[in-house]
Residue frames relative to the residue before (quaternion, step in Angstrom):
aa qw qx qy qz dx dy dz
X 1.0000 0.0000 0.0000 0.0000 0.00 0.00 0.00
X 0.1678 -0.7556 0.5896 0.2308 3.69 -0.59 0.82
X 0.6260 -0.4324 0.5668 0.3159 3.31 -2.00 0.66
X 0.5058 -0.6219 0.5600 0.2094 3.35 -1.79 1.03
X 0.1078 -0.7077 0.5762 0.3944 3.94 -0.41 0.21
X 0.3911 -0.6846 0.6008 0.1321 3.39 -1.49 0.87
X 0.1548 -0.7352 0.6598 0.0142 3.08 -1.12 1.01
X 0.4665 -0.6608 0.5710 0.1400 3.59 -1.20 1.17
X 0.0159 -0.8031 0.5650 0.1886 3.73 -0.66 0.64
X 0.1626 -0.7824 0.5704 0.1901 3.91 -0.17 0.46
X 0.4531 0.6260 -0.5915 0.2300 3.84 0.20 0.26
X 0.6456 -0.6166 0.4294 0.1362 3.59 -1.97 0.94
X 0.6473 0.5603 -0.2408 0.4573 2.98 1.87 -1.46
X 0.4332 -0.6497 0.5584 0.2802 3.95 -1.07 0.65
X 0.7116 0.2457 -0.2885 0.5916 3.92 0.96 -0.66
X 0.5427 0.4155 -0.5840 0.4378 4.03 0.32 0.48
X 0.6471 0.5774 -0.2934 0.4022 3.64 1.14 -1.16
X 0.7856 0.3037 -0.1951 0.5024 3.41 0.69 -0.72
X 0.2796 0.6525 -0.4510 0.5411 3.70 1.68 0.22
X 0.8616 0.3034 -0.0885 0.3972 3.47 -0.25 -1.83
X 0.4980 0.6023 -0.4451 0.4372 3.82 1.12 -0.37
X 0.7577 0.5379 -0.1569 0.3345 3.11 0.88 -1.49
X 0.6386 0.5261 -0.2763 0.4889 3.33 1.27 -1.26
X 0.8311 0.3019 -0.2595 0.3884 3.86 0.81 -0.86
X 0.5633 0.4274 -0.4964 0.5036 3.44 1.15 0.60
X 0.5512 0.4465 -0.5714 0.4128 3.65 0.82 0.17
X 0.8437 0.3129 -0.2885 0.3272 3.55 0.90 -0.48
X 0.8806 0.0271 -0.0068 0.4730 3.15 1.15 1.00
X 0.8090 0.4111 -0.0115 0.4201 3.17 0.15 -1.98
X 0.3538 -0.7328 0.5184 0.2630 3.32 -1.33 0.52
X 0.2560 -0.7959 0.5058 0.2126 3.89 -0.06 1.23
X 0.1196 -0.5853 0.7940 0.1124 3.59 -2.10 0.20
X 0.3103 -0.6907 0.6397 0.1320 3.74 -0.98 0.81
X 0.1612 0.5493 -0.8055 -0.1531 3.97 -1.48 -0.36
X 0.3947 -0.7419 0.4495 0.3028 3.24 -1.48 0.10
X 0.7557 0.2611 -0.0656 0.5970 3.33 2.34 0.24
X 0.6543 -0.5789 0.2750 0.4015 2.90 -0.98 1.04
X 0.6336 0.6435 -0.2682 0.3355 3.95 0.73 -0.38
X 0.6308 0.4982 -0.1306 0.5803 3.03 1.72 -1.58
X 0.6540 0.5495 -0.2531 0.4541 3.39 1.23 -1.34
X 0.6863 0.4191 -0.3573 0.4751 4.16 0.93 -0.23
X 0.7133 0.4268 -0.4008 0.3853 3.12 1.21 -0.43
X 0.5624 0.4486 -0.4566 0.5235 3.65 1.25 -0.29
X 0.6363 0.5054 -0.4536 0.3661 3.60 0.10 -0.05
X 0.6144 0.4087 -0.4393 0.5124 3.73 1.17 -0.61
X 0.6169 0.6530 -0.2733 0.3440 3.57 0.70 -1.43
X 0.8056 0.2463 -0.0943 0.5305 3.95 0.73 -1.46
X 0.2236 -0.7513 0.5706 0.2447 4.34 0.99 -0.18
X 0.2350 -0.7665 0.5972 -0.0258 3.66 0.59 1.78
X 0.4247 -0.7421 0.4116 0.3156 3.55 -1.25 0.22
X 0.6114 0.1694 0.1297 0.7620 2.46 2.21 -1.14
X 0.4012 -0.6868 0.5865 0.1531 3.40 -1.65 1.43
X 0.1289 -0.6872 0.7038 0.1258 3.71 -1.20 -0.14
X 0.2416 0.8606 -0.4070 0.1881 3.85 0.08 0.50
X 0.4948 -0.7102 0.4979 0.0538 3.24 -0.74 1.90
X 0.2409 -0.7524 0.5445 0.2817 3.29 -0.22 0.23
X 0.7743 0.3092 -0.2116 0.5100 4.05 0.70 -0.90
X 0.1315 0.7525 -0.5859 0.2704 3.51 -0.29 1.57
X 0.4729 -0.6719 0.5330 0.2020 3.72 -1.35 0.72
X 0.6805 0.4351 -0.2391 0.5389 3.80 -0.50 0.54
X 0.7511 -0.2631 0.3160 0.5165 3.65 0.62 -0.92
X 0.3676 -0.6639 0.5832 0.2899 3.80 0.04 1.99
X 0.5652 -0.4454 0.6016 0.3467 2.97 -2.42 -0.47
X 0.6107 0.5609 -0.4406 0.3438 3.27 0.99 -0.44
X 0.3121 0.7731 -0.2082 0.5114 3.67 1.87 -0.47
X 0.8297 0.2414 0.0055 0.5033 3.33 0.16 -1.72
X 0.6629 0.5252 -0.2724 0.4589 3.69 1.00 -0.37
X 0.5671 0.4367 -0.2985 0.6314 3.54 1.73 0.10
X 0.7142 0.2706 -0.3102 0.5661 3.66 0.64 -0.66
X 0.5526 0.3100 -0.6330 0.4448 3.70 0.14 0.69
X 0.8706 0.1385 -0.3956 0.2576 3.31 -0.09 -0.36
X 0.4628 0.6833 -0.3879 0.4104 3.65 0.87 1.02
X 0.6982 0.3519 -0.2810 0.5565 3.11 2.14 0.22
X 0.5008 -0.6265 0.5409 0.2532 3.71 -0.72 1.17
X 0.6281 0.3303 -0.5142 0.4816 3.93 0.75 0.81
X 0.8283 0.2754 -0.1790 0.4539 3.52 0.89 -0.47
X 0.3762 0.8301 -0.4051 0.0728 3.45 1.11 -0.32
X 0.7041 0.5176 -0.1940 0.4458 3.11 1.34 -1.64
X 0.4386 0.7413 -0.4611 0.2136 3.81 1.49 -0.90
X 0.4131 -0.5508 0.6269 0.3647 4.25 -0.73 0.14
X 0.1805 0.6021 -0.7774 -0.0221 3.28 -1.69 0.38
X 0.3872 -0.6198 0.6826 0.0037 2.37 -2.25 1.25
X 0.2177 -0.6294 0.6746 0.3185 3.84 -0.46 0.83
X 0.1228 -0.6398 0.7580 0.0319 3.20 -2.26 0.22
X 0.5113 0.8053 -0.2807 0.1065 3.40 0.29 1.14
X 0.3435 -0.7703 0.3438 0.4129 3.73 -0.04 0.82
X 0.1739 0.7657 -0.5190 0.3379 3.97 1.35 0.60
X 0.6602 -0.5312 0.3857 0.3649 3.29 -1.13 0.73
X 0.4755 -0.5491 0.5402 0.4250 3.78 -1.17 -0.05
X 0.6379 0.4772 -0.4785 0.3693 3.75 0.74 0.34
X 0.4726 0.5773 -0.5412 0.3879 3.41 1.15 0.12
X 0.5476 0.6219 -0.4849 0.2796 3.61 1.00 -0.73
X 0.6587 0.5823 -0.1491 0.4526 3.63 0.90 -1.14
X 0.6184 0.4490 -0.3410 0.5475 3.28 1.33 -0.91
X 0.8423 0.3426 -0.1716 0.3791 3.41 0.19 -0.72
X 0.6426 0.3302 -0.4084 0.5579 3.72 1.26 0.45
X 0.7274 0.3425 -0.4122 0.4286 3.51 0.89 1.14
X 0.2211 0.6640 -0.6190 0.3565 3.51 1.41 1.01
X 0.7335 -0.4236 0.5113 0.1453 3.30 -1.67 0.30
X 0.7532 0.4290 -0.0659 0.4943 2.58 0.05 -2.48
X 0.7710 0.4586 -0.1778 0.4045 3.66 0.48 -1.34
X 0.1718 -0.5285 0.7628 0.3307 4.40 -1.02 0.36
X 0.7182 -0.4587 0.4256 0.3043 3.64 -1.81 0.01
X 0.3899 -0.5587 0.5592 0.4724 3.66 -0.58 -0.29
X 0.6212 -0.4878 0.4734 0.3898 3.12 -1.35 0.86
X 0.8134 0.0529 0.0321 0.5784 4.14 0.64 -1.03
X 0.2140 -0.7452 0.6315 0.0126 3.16 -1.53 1.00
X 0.2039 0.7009 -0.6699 0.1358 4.02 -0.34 1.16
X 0.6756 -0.4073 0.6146 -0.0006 2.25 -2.24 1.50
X 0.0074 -0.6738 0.7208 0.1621 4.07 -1.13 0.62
X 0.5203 -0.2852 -0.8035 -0.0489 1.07 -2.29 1.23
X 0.6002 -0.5918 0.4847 0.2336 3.35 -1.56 1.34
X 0.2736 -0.6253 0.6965 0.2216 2.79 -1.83 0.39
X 0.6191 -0.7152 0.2966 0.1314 3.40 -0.69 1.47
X 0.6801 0.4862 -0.0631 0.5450 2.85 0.96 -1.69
X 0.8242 0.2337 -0.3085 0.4136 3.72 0.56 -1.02
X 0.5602 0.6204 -0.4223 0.3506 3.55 1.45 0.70
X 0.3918 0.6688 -0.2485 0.5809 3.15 2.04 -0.40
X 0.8057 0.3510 -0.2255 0.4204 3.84 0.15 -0.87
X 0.4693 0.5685 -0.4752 0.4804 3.51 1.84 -0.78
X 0.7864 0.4065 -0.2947 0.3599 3.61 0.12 -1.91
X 0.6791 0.4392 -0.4646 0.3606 3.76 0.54 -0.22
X 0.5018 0.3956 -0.5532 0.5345 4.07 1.23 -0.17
X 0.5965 0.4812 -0.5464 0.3379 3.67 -0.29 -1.19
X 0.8465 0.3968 -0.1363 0.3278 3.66 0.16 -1.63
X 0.3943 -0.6782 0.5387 0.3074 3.83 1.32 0.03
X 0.4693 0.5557 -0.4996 0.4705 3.97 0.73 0.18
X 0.4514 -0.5721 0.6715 0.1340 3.64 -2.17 0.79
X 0.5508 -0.5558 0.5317 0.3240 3.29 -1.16 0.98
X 0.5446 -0.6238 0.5552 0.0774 3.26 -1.43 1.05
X 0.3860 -0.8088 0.3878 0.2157 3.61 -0.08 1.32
X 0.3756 -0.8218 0.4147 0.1080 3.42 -0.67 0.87
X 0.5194 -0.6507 0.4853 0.2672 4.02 -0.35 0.86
């Protein structure tokens, strides 16, 4: 029997949160939610996600917050993240030319495109697409 890879969702919204919980355990994966970027670093040290999801505009502690302190700790550093954010498309640019920061492995735009968020997490995750009825 093979282990589920788990992906961390970090988003604020209850219907994006329960949107994306749903969508990757229908296609596989075993999900964990935070609703903030604070809660969301500490489940990521605490559970070794395979994969991040991560809002960038969140109360308590932004993603942009939590997307530096994963990769500034030597428990999460190596972890993929995917922003998820209804932020302009210039944050994309803003944030894959920080310094301090490597890029996220993936950058989407809400409302998501399903399908090309599905094909990101299966390169990031070295996993085959999950035949379809």
């Amino acid at each position: 029997m093979t282990t589920l890879k788990t992906i961390l969702v970090v988003e604020d919204e209850p219907d994006q949160t329960a949107y994306l919980k749903a969508f990757l355990q229908d296609e596989g994966f075993a999900v964990i939610t935070a609703p903030d970027g604070r809660e969301g670093f500490e489940k990521a040290k605490a559970n070794h996600p395979d994969l991040i999801t991560l809002d960038i505009s969140m109360p308590k502690e932004s993603g942009v917050r939590m997307f530096r302190d994963l990769q500034t700790d030597p428990v999460t550093s190596n972890v993929p993240v995917i922003i998820i954010t209804g932020i302009t498309h210039d944050f994309k640019q803003f944030i894959e030319t920080r310094k301090q920061v490597r890029p996220p492995a993936g950058y989407f735009d809400k409302p998501l495109d399903r399908e090309k968020l599905l094909a990101k997490i299966h390169q990031l995750l070295g996993v085959r697409e999950r035949g379809h009825a």
